[in-house]
Biotite code that builds the C-alpha atoms (Angstrom):
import biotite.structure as struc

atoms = struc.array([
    struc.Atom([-29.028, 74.143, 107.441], chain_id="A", res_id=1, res_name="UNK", atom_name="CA", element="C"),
    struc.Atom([-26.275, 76.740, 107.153], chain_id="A", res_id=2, res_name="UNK", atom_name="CA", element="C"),
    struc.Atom([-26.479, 79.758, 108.921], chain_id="A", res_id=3, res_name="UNK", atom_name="CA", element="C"),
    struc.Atom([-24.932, 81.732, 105.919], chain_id="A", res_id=4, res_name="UNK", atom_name="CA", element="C"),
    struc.Atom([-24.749, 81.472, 102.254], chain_id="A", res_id=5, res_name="UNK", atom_name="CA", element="C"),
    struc.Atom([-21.898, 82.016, 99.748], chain_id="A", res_id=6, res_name="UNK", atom_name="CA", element="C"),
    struc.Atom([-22.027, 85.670, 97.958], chain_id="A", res_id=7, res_name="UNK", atom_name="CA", element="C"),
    struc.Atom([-20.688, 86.307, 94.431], chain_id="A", res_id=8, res_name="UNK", atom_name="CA", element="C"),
    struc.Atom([-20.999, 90.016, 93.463], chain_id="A", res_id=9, res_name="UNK", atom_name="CA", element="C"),
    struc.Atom([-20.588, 90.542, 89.536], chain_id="A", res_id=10, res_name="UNK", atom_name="CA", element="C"),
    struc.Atom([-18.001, 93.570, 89.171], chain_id="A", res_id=11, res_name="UNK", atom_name="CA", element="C"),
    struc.Atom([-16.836, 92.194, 85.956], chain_id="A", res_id=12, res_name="UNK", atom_name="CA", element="C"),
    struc.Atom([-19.237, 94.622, 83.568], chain_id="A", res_id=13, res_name="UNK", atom_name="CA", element="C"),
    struc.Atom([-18.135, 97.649, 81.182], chain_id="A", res_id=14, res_name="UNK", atom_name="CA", element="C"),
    struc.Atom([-20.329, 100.032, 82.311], chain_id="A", res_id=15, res_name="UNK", atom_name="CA", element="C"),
    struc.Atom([-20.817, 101.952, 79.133], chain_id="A", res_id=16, res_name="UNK", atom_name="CA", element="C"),
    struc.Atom([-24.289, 103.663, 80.274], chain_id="A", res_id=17, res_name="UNK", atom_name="CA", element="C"),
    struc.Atom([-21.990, 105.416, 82.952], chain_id="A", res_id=18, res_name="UNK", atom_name="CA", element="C"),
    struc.Atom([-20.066, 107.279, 79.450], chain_id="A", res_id=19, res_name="UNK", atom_name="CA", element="C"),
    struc.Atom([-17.065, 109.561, 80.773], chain_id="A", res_id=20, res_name="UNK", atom_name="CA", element="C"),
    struc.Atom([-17.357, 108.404, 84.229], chain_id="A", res_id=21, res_name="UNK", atom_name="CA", element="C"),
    struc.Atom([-16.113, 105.103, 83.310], chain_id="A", res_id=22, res_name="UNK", atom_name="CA", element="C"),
    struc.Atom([-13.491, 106.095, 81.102], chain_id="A", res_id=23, res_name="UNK", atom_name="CA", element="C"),
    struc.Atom([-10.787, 105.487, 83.510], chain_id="A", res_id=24, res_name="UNK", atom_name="CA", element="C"),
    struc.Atom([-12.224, 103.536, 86.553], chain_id="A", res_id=25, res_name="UNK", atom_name="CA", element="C"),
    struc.Atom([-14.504, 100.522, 86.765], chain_id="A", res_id=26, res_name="UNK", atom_name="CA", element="C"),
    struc.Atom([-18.554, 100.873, 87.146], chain_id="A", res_id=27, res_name="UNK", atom_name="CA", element="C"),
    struc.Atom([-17.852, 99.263, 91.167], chain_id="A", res_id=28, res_name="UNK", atom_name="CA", element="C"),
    struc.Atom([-15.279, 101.993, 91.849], chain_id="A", res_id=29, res_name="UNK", atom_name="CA", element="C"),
    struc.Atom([-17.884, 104.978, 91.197], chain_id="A", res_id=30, res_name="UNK", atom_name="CA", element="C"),
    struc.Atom([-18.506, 106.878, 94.343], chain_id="A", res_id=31, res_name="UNK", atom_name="CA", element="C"),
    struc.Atom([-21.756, 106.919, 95.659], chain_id="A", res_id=32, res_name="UNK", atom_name="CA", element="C"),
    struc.Atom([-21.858, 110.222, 98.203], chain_id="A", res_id=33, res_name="UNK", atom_name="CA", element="C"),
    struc.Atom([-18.331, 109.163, 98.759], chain_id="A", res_id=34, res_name="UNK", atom_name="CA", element="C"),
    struc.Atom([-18.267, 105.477, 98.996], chain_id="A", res_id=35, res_name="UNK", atom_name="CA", element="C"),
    struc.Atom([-17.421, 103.203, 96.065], chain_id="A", res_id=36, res_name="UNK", atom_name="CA", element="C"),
    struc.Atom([-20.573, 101.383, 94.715], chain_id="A", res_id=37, res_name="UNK", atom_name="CA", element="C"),
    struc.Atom([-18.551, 97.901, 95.426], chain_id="A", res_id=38, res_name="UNK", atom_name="CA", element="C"),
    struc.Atom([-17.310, 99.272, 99.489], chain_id="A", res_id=39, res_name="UNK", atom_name="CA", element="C"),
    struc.Atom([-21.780, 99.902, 99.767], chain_id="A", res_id=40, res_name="UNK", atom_name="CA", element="C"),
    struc.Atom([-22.044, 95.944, 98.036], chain_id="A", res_id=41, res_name="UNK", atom_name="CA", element="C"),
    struc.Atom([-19.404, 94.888, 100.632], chain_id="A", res_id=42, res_name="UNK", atom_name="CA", element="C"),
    struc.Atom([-21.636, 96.586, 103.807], chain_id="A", res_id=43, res_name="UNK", atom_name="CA", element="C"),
    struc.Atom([-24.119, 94.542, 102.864], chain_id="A", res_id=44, res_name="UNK", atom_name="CA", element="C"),
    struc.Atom([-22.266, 91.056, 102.396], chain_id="A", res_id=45, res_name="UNK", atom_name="CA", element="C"),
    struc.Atom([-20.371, 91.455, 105.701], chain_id="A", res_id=46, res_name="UNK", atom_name="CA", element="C"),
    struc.Atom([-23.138, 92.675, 107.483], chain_id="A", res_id=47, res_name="UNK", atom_name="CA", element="C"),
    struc.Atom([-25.606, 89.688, 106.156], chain_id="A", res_id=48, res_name="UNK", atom_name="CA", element="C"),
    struc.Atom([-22.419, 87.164, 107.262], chain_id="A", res_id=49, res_name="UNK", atom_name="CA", element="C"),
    struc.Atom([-21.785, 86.132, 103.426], chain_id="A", res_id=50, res_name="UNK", atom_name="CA", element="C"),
    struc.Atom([-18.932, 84.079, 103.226], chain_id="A", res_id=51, res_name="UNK", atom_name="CA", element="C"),
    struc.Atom([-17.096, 83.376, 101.577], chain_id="A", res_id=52, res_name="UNK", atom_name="CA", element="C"),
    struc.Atom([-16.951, 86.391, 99.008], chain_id="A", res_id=53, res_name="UNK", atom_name="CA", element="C"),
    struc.Atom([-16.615, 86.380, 95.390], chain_id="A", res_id=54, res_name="UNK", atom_name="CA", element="C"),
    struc.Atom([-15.762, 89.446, 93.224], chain_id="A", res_id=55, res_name="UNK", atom_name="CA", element="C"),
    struc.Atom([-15.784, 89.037, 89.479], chain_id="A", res_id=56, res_name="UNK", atom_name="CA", element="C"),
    struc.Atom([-13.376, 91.171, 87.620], chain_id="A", res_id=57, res_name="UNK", atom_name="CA", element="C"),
    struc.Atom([-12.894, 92.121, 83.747], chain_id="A", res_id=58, res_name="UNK", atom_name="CA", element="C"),
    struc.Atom([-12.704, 95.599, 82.535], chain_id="A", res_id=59, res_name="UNK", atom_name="CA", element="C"),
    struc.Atom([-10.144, 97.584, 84.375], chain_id="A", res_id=60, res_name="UNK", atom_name="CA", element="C"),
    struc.Atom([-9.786, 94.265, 86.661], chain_id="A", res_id=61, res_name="UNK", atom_name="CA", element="C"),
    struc.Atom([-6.448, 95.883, 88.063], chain_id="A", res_id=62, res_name="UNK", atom_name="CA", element="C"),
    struc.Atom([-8.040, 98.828, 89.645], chain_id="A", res_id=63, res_name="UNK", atom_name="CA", element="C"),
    struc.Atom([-10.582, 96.374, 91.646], chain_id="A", res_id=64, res_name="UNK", atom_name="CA", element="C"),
    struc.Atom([-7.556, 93.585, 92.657], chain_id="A", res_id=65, res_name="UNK", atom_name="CA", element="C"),
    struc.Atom([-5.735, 96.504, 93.818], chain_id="A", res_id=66, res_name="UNK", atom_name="CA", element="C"),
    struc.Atom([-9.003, 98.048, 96.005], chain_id="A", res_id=67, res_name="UNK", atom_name="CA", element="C"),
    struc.Atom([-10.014, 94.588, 97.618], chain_id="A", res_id=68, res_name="UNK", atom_name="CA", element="C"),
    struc.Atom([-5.726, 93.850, 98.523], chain_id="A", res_id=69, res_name="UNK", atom_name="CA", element="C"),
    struc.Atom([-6.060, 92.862, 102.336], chain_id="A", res_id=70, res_name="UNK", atom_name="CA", element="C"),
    struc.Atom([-9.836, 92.086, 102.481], chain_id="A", res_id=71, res_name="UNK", atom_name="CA", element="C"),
    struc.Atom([-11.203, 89.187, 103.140], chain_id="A", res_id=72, res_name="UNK", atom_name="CA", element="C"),
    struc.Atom([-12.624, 88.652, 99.414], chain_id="A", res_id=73, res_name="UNK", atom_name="CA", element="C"),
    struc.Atom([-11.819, 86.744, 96.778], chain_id="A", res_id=74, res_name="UNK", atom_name="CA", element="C"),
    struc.Atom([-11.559, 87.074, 93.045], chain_id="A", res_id=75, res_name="UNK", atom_name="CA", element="C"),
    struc.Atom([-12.810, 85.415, 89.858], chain_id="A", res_id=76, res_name="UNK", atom_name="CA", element="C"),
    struc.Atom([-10.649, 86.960, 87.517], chain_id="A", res_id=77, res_name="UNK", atom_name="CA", element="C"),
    struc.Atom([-12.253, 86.922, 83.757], chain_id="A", res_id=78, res_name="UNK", atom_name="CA", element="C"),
    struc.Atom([-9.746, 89.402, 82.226], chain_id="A", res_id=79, res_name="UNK", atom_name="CA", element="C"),
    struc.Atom([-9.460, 87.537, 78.828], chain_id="A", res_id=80, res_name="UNK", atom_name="CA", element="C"),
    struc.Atom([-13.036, 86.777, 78.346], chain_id="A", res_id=81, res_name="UNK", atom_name="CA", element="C"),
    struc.Atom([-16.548, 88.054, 78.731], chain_id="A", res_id=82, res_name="UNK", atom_name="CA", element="C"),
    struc.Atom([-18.219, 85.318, 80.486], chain_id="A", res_id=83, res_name="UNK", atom_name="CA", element="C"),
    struc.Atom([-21.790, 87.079, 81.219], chain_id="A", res_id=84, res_name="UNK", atom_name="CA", element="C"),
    struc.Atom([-23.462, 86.292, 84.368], chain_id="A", res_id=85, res_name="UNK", atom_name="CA", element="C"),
    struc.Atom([-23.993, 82.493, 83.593], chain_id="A", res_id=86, res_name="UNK", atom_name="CA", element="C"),
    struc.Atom([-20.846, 82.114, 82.476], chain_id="A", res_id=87, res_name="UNK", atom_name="CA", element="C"),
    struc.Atom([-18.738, 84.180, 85.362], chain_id="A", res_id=88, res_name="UNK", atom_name="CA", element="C"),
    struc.Atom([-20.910, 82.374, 88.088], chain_id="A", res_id=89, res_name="UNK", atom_name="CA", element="C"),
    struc.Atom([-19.792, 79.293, 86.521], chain_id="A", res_id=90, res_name="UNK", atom_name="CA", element="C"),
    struc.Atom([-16.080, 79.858, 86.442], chain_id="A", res_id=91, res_name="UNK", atom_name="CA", element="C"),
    struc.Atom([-16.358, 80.965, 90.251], chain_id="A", res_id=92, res_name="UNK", atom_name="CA", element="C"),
    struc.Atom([-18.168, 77.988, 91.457], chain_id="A", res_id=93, res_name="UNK", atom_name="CA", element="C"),
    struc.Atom([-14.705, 75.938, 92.828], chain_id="A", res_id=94, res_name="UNK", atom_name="CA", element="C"),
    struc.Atom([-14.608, 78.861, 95.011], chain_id="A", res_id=95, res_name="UNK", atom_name="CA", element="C"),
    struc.Atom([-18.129, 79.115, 96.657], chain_id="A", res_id=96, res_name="UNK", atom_name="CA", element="C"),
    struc.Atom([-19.243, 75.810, 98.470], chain_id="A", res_id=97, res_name="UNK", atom_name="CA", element="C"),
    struc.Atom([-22.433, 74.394, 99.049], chain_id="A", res_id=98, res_name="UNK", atom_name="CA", element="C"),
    struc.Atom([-25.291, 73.388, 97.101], chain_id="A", res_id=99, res_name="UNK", atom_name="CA", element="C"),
    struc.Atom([-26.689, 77.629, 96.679], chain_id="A", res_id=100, res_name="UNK", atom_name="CA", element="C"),
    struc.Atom([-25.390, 81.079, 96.296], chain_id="A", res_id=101, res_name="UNK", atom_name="CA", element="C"),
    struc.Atom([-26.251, 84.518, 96.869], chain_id="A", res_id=102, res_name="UNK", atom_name="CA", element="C"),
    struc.Atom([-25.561, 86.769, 93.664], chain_id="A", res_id=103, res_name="UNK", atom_name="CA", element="C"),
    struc.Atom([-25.325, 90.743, 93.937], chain_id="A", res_id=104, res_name="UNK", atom_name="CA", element="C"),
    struc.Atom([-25.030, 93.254, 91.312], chain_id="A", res_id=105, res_name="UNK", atom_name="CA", element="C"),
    struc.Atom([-23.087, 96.665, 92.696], chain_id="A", res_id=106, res_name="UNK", atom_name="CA", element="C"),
    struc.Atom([-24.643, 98.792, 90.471], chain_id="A", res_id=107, res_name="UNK", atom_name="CA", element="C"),
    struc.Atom([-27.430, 99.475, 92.916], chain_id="A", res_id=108, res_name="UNK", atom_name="CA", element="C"),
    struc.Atom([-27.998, 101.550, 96.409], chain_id="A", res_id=109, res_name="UNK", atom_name="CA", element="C"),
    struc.Atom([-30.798, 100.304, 98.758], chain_id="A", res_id=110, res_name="UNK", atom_name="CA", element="C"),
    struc.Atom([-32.267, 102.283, 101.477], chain_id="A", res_id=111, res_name="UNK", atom_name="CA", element="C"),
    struc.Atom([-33.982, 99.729, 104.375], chain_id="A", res_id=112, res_name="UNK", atom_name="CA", element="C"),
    struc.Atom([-33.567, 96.605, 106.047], chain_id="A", res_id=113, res_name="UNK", atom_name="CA", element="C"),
    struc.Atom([-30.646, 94.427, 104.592], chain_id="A", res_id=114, res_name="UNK", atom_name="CA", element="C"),
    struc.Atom([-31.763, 92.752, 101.147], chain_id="A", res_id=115, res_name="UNK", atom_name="CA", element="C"),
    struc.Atom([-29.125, 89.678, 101.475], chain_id="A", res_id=116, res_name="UNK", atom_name="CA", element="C"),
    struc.Atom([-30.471, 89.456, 104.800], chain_id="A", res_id=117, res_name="UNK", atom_name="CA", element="C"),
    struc.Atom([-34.059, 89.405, 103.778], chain_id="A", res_id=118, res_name="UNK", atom_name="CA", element="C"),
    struc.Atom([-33.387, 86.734, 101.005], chain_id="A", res_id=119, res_name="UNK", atom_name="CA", element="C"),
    struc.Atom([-31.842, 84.257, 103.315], chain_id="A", res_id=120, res_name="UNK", atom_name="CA", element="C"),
    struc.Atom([-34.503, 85.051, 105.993], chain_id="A", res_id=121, res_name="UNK", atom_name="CA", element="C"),
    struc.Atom([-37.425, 84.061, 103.145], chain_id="A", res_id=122, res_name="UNK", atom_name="CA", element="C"),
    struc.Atom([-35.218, 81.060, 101.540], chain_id="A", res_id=123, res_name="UNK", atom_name="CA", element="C"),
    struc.Atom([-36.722, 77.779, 101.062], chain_id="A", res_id=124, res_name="UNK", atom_name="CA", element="C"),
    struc.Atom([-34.352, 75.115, 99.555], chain_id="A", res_id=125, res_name="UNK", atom_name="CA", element="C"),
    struc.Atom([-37.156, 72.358, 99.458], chain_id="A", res_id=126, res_name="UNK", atom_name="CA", element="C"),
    struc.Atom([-40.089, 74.510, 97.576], chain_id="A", res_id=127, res_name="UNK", atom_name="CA", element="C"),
    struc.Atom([-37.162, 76.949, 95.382], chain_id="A", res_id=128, res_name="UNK", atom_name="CA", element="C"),
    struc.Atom([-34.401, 76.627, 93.059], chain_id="A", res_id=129, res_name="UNK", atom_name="CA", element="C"),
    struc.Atom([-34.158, 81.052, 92.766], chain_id="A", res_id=130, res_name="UNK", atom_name="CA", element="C"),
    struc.Atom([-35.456, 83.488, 95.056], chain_id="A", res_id=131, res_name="UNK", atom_name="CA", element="C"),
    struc.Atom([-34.947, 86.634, 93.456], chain_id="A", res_id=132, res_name="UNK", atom_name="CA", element="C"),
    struc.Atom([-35.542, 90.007, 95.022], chain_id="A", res_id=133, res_name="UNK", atom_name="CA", element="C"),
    struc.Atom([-38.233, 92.310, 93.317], chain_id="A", res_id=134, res_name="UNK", atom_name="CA", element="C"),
    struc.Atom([-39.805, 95.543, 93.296], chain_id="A", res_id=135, res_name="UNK", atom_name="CA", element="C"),
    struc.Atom([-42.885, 96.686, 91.503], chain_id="A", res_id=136, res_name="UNK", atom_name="CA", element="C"),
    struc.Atom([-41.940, 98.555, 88.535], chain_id="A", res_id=137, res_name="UNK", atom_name="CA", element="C"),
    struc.Atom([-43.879, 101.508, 89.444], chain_id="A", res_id=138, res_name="UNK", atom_name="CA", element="C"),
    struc.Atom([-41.188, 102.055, 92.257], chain_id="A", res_id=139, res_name="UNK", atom_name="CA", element="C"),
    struc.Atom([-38.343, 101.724, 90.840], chain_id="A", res_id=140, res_name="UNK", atom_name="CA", element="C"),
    struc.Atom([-35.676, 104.710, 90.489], chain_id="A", res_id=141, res_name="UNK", atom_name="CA", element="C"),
    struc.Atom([-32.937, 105.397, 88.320], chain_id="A", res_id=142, res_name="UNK", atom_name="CA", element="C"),
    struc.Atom([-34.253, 103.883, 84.366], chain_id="A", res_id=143, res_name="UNK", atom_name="CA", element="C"),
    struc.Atom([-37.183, 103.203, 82.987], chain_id="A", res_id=144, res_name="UNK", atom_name="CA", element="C"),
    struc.Atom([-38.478, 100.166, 84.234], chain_id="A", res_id=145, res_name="UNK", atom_name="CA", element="C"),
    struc.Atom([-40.303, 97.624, 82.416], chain_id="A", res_id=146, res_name="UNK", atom_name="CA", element="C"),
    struc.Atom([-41.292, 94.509, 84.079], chain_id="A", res_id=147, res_name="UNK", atom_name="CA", element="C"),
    struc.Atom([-39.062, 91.316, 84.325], chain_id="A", res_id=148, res_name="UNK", atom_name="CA", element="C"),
    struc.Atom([-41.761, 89.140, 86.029], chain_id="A", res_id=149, res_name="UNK", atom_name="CA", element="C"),
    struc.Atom([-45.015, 88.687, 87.495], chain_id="A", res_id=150, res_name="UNK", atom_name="CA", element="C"),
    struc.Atom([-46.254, 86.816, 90.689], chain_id="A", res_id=151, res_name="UNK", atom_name="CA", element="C"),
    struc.Atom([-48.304, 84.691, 91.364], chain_id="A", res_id=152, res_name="UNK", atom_name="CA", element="C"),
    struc.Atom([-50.020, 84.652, 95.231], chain_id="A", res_id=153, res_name="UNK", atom_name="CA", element="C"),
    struc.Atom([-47.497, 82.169, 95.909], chain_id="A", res_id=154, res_name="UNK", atom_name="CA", element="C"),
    struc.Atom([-44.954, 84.242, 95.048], chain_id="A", res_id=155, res_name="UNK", atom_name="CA", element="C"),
    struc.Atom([-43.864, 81.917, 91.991], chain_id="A", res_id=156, res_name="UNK", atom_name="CA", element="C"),
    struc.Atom([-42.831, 84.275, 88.852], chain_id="A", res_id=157, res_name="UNK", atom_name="CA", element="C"),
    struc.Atom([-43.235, 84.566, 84.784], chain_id="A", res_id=158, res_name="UNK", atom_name="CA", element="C"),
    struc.Atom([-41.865, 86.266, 82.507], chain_id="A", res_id=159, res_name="UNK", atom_name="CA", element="C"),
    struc.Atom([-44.107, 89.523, 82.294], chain_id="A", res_id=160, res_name="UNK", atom_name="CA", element="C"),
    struc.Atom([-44.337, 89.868, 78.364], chain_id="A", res_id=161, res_name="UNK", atom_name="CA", element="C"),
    struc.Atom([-45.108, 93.338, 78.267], chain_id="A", res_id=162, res_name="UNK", atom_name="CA", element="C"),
    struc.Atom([-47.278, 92.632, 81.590], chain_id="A", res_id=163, res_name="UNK", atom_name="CA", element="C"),
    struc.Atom([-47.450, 94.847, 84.125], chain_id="A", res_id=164, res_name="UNK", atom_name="CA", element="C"),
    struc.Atom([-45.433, 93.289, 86.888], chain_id="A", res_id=165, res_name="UNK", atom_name="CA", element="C"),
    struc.Atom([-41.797, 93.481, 89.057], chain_id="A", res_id=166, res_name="UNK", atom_name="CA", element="C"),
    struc.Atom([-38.543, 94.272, 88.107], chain_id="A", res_id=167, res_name="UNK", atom_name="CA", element="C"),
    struc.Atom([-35.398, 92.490, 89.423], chain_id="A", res_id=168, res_name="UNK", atom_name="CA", element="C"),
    struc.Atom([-33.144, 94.499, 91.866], chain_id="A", res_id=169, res_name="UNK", atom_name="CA", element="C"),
    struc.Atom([-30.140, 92.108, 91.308], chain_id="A", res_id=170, res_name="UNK", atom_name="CA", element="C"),
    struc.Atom([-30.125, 90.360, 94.419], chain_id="A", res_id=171, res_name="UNK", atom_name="CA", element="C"),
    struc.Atom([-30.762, 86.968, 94.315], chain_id="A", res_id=172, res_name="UNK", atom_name="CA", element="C"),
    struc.Atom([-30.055, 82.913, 95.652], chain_id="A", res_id=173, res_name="UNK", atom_name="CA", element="C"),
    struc.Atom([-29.740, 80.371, 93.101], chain_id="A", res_id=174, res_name="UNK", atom_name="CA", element="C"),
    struc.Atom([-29.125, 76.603, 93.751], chain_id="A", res_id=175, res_name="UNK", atom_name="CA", element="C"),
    struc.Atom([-26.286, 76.176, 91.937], chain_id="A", res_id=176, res_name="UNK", atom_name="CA", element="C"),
    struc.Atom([-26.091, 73.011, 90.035], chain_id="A", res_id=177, res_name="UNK", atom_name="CA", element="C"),
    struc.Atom([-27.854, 73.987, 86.785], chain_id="A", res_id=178, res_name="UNK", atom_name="CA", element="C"),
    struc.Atom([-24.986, 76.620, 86.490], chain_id="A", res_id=179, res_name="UNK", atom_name="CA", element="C"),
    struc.Atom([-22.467, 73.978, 87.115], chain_id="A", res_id=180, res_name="UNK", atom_name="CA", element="C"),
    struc.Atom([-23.734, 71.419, 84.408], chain_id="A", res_id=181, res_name="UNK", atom_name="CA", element="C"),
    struc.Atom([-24.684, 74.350, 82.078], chain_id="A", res_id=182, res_name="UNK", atom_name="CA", element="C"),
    struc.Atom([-23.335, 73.110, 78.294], chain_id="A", res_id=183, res_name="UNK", atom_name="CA", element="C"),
    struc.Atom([-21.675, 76.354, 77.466], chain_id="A", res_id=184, res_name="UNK", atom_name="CA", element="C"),
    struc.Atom([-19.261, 78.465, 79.300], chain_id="A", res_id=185, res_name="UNK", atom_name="CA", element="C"),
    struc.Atom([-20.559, 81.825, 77.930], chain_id="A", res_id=186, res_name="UNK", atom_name="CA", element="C"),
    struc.Atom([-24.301, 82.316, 78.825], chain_id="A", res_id=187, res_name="UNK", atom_name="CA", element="C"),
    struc.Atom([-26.711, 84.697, 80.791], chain_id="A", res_id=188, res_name="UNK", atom_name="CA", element="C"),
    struc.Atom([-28.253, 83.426, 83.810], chain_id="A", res_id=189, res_name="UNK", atom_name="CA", element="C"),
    struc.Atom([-31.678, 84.213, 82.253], chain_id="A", res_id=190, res_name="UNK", atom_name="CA", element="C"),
    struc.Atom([-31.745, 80.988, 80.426], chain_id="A", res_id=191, res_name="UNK", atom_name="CA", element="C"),
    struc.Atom([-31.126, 79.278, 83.698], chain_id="A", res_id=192, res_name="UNK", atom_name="CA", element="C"),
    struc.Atom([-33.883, 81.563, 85.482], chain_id="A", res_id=193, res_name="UNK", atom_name="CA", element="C"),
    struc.Atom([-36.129, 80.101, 82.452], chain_id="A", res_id=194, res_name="UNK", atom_name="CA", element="C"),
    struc.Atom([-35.790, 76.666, 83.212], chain_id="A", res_id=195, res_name="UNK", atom_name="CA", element="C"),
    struc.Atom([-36.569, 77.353, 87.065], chain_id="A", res_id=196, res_name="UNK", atom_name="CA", element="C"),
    struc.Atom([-39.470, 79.113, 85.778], chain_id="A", res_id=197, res_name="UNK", atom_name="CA", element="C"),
    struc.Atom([-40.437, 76.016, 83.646], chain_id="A", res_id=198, res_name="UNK", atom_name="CA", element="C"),
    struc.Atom([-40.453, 73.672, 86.107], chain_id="A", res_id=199, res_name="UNK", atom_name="CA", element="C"),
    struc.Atom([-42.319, 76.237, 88.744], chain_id="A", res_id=200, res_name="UNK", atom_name="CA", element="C"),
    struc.Atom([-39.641, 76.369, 91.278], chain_id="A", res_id=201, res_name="UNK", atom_name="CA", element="C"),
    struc.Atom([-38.431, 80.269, 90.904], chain_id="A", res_id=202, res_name="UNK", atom_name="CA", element="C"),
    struc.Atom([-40.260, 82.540, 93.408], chain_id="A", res_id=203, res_name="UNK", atom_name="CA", element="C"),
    struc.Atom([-39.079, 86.114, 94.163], chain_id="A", res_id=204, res_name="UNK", atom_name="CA", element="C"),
    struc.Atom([-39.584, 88.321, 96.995], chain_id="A", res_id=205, res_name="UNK", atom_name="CA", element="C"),
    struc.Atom([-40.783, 92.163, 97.039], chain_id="A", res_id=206, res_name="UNK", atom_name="CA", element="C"),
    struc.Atom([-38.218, 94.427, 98.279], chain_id="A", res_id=207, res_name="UNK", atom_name="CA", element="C"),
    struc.Atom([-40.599, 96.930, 100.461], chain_id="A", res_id=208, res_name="UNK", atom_name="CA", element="C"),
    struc.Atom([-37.386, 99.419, 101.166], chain_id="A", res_id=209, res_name="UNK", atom_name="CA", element="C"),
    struc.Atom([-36.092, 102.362, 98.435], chain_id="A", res_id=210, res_name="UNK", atom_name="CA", element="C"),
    struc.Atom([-33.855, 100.841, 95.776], chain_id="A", res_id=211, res_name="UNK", atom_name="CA", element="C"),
    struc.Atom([-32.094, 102.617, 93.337], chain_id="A", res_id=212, res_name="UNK", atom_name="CA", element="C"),
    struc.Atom([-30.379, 101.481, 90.063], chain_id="A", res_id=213, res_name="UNK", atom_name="CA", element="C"),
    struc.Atom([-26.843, 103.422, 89.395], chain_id="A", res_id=214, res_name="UNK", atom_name="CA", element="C"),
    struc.Atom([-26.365, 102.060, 85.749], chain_id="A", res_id=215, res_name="UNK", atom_name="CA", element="C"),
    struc.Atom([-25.910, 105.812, 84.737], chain_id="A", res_id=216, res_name="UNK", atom_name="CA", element="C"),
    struc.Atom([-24.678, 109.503, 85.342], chain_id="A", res_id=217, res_name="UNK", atom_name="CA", element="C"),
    struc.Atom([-28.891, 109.950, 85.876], chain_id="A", res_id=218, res_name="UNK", atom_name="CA", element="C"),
    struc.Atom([-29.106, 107.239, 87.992], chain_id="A", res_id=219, res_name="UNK", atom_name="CA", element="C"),
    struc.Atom([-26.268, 108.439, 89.699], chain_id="A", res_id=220, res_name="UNK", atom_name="CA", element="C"),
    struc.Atom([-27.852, 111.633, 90.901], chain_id="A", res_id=221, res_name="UNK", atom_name="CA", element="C"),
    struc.Atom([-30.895, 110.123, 91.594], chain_id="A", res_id=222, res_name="UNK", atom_name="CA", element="C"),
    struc.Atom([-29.140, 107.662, 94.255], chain_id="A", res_id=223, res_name="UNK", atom_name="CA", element="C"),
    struc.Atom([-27.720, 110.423, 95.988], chain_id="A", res_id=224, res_name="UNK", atom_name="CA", element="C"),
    struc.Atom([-30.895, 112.420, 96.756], chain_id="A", res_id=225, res_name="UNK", atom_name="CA", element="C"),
    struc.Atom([-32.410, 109.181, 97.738], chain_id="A", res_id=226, res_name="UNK", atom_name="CA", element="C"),
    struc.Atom([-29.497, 108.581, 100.488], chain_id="A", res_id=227, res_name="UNK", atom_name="CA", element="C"),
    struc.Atom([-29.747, 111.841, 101.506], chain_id="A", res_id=228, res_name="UNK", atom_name="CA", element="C"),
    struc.Atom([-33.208, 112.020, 102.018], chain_id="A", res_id=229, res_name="UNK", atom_name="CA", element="C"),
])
């Protein structure tokens, strides 16, 4: 069993709940008390011993090249499409080995033990196909928060359909042949989370530390008290 897992972190979004502050720099760029949102994703990666690293690029894709020049990351570059996160996991596969993946979305701060670190601790290739990391919606800060899924006691999820329930952090590991053999090249990963869910083989695992979601200039003061706490 490896020791590690491959990490894609999807950097490739507009960021239009952000307004002004993403008028000239990408959503991953923003400064969180100082420190890019992407440089915080990055802590985590190398500190978990991802590798290798993926970065997705799109809007502003220039900006983020120019950032990561000299580190040891690579890039999926999607400048002339929108691939969604289906589609831009698909593209990067040639460049992250092995049979699963870690997938991160930036546009977060956590506050606790390491979450890619906690997912590969609690990964189970034989039982899982996704192992998603949760929090009950009650908890989370930064938007209103609906639930994504609910658990079972075996930690196997379902859609929540209005349900109270979790709500996905964006951390995850996905086996990654359904992505590979996925029919189109533009799609969301939901529809692969669906069939996971189908065949009872996605499980997630609660995130017990502060998380906070930085998908606007809201969200973007709340992250800061909660870092400075």
């Amino acid at each position: 069993m490896r020791n590690t897992l491959p990490l894609m972190i999807f950097a490739a979004g507009f960021g239009t709940r952000m307004r002004a502050l993403t008028a000239d720099r990408p959503k991953p760029l923003i400064p969180v008390l100082g420190r890019p949102l992407l440089d915080r994703a990055l802590d985590l990666a190398e500190a978990a011993g991802c590798a290798p690293i993926v970065v997705n690029t799109h809007y502003l894709a220039p900006m983020i090249h120019a950032h990561l020049a000299g580190r040891n990351v690579q890039i999926s570059d999607e400048t002339g499409v929108i691939l969604e996160t289906g589609g831009g996991l698909k593209r990067a596969l040639p460049q992250l080995p092995g049979g699963a993946v870690m997938t991160l979305n930036p546009d977060a701060v956590w506050r606790g033990p390491n979450p890619l670190q906690a997912l590969r601790a609690a990964w189970d290739p034989a039982k899982m196909d996704a192992l998603l990391l949760v929090q009950k919606a009650e908890l989370v800060q930064g938007r209103g928060a609906s639930a994504d899924f609910t658990l079972d006691d075996s930690g196997r999820i379902t859609r929540a359909a209005g349900r109270p329930g979790v709500v996905y952090l964006g951390a995850q590991v996905l086996k990654t042949a359904p992505v590979a053999t996925w029919p189109q090249d533009v799609f969301s990963l939901n529809v692969i989370w669906n069939e996971m869910i189908a065949a009872g083989r996605a499980f997630a695992l609660v995130w017990d530390g502060a998380w906070c979601d930085v998908g606007s200039p809201e969200g973007l003061a709340a992250a800061e008290a909660m870092l400075a706490e």
